[in-house]
C-alpha positions as CSV (number, residue, x, y, z in Angstrom):
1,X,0.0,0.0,0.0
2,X,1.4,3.5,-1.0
3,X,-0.1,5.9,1.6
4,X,-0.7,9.3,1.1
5,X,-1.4,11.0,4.6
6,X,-3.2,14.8,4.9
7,X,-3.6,16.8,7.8
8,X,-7.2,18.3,7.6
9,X,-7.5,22.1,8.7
10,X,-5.4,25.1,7.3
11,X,-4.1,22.5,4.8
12,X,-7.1,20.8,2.6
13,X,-9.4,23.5,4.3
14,X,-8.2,27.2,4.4
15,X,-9.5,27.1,7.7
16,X,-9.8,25.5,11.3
17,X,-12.8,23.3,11.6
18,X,-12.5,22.9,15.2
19,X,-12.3,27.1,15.8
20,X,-15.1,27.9,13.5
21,X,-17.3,24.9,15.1
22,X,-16.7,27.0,18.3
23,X,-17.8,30.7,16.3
24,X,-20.6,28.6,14.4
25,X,-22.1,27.5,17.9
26,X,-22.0,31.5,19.7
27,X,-23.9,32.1,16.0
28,X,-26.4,29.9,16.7
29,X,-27.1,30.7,19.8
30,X,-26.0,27.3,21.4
31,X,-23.4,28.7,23.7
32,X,-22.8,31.7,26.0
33,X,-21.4,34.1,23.6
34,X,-18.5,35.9,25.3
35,X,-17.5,33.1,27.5
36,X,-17.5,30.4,24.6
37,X,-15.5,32.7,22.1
38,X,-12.9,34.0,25.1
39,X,-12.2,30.2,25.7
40,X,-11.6,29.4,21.8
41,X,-9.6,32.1,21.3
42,X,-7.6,31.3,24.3
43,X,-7.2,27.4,22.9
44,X,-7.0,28.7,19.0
45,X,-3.8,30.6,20.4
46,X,-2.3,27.5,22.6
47,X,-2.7,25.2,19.4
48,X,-1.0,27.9,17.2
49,X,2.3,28.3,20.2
50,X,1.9,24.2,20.1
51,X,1.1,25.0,24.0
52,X,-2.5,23.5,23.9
53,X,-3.4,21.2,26.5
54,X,-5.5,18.4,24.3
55,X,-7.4,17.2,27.0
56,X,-8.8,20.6,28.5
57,X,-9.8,21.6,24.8
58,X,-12.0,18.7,24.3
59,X,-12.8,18.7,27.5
60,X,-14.0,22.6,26.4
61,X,-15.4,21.7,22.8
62,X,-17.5,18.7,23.8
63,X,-19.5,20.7,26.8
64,X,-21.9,22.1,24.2
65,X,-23.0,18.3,23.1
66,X,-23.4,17.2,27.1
67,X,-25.9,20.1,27.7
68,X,-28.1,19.6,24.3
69,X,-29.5,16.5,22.5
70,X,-27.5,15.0,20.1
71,X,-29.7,14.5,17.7
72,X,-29.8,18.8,18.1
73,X,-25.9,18.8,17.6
74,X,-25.9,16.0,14.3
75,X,-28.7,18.9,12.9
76,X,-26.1,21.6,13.7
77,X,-23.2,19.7,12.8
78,X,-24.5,19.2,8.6
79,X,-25.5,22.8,8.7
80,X,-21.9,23.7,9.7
81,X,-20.6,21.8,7.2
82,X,-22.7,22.7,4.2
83,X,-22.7,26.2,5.1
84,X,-19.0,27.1,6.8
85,X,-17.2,24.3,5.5
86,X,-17.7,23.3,2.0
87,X,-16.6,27.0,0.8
88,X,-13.5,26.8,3.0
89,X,-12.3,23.6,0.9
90,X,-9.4,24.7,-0.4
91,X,-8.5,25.4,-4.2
92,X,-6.5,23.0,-4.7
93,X,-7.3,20.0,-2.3
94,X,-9.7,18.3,-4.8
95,X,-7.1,18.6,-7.8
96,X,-4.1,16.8,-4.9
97,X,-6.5,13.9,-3.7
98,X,-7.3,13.1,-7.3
99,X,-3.6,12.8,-8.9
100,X,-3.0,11.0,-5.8
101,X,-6.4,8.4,-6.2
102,X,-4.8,8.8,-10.3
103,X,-1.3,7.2,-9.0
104,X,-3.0,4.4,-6.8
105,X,-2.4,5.8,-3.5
106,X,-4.5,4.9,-0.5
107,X,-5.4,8.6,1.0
108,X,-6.2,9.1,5.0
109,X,-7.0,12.0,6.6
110,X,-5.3,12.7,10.3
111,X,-6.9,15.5,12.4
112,X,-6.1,16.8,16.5
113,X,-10.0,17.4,15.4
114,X,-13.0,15.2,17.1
115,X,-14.4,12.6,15.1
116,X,-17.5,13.9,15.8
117,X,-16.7,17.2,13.6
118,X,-14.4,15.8,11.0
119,X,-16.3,12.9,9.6
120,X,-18.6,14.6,7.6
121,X,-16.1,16.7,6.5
122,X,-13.9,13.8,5.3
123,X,-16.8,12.0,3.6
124,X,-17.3,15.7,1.9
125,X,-13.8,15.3,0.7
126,X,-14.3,11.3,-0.7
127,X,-11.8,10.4,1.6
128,X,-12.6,6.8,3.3
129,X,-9.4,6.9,6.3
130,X,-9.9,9.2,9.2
131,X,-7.9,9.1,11.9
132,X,-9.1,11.2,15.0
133,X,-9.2,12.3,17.9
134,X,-12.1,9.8,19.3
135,X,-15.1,10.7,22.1
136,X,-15.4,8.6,24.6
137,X,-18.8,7.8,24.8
138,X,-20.4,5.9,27.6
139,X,-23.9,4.5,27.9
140,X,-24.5,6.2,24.0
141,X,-23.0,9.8,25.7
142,X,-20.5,11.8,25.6
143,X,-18.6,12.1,28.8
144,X,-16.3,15.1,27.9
145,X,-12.6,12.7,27.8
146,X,-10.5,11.1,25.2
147,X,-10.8,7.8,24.3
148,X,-7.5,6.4,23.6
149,X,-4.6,8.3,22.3
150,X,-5.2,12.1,21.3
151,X,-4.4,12.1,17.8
152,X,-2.3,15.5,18.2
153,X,1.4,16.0,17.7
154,X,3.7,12.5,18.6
155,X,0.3,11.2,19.1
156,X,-0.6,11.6,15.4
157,X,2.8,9.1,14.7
158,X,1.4,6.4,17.4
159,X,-2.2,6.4,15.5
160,X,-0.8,6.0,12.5
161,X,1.6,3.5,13.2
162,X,-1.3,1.3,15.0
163,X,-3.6,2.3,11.6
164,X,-0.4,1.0,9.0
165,X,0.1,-1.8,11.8
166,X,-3.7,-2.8,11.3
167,X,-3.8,-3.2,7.5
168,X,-1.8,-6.7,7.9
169,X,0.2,-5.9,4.4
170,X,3.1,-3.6,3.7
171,X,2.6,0.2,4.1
172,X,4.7,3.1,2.9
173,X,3.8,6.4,3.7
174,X,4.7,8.1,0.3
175,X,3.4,11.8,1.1
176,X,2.5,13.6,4.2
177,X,1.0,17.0,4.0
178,X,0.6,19.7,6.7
179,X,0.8,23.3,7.8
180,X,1.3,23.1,11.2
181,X,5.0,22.9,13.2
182,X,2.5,20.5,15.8
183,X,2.7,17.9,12.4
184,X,6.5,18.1,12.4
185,X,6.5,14.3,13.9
186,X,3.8,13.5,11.4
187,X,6.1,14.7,8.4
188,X,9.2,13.0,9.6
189,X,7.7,9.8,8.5
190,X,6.8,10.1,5.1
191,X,9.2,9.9,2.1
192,X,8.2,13.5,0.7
193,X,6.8,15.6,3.7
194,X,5.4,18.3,2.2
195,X,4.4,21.8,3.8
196,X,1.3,23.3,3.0
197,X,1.0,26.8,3.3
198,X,2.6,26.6,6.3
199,X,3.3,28.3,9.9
200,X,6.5,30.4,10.1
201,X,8.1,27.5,11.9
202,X,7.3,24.9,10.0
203,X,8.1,27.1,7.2
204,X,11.5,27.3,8.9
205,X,11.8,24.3,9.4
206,X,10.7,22.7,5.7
207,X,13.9,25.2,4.5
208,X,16.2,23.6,6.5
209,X,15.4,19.9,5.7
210,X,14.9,20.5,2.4
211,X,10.9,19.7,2.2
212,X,8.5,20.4,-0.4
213,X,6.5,23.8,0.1
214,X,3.4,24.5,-1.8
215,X,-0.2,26.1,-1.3
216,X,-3.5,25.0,-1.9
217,X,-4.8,28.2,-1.6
C-alpha cells in the first residue's frame, strides 16, 4: 500500500474546523457568547504556540454536546458543514486527492480534530481513512474525555503506526501533507513531507530539511 497521509484544517481547508465549530455554535445561539468565544480564542492561540493542552480543549469543545440533544448537535453539525465548511475547501485539495487516487495511493486524513466534527467533512472530501481524535462515549453519551490516544502531535505518529500496523500488508507512507510545526513528527515519517502553506516554523523548518513547500490556496 502507497499511503498518502493529509492533515485536515489550514491544509485541505483554508481554515480551522474545530475554531469555527466553536464561532458557528456562539452564531447559533448554542453557547454563552463571550464566554465560549474567550475560551476558543484562548485554545485557538495554545494550538497555534503548540502549548494547547489536548485534554482541557476537548474537555471545552464537547461541553456544548453534554448540555443539548445529540440529535440537536448532528442537525447543527450538517449545517456547519454545508454552510462554513464546504466553501473553506481549499483550491487545490480536490485537484491533490485526485492525482494522488490517479497514481493508486490509498489517502487518509489525520486530524487533533474530534471525530465527531471531521467525519462529515472527510466524507465531503471522498476520503474513506480518518484518523481522530475519538469521544469517549459511555452508555451512548458523551462524557467530555478522550478515548485512547489524542491524535495530536507524537500522538498523530502512534495512530498512524497502530492504523499501518492494522492493515496486515506492507505500508509506505509516500506523502505527508501539513501546515502546522504540531505535524512536524507526522512529516518526519513520510518519504516527501510536504508543507502546506505553512506556519512560520514549520516554514522554517521545511527550508532547513529541504521539504516540499506549496499552497493550496
Amino acid at each position: 500500500m502507497r499511503l498518502a497521509v493529509f492533515d485536515l484544517d489550514q491544509t485541505l481547508l483554508s481554515s480551522d474546523s474545530d475554531y469555527l465549530w466553536g464561532k458557528f455554535l456562539i452564531d447559533q445561539g448554542v453557547v454563552d457568547a463571550e464566554a465560549h468565544a474567550r475560551e476558543n480564542d484562548r485554545f485557538f492561540r495554545d494550538y497555534q504556540a503548540g502549548t494547547l493542552n489536548i485534554h482541557d480543549y476537548v474537555a471545552f469543545v464537547v461541553a456544548p454536546m453534554l448540555e443539548n440533544p445529540l440529535a440537536k448537535m448532528q442537525a447543527l453539525l450538517k449545517q456547519y458543514v454545508d454552510e462554513r465548511i464546504e466553501p473553506l475547501i481549499a483550491r487545490g485539495s480536490r485537484a491533490l486527492l485526485a492525482q494522488h487516487r490517479a497514481q493508486g495511493d490509498t489517502l487518509l486524513i489525520t486530524t487533533a480534530t474530534n471525530r465527531f466534527v471531521v467525519e462529515p467533512i472527510a466524507a465531503l472530501l471522498g476520503v474513506d481513512n480518518l484518523i481522530a481524535t475519538d469521544l469517549e462515549m459511555v452508555d451512548g453519551q458523551y462524557t467530555g474525555k478522550i478515548a485512547g490516544t489524542p491524535n495530536f502531535q507524537h500522538g498523530k505518529v502512534t495512530r498512524l503506526q497502530a492504523w499501518i500496523a492494522a492493515q496486515n500488508q506492507p505500508v509506505t507512507v509516500t506523502c505527508a501533507y501539513s501546515d502546522s510545526h504540531n505535524d512536524l513528527p507526522l512529516l518526519s515519517l513520510a518519504e516527501r513531507p510536504v508543507a502546506v502553506d505553512p506556519d512560520p516554523t514549520l516554514r522554517d523548518e521545511a527550508r532547513a530539511r529541504g521539504w516540499d513547500i506549496i499552497s493550496l490556496r
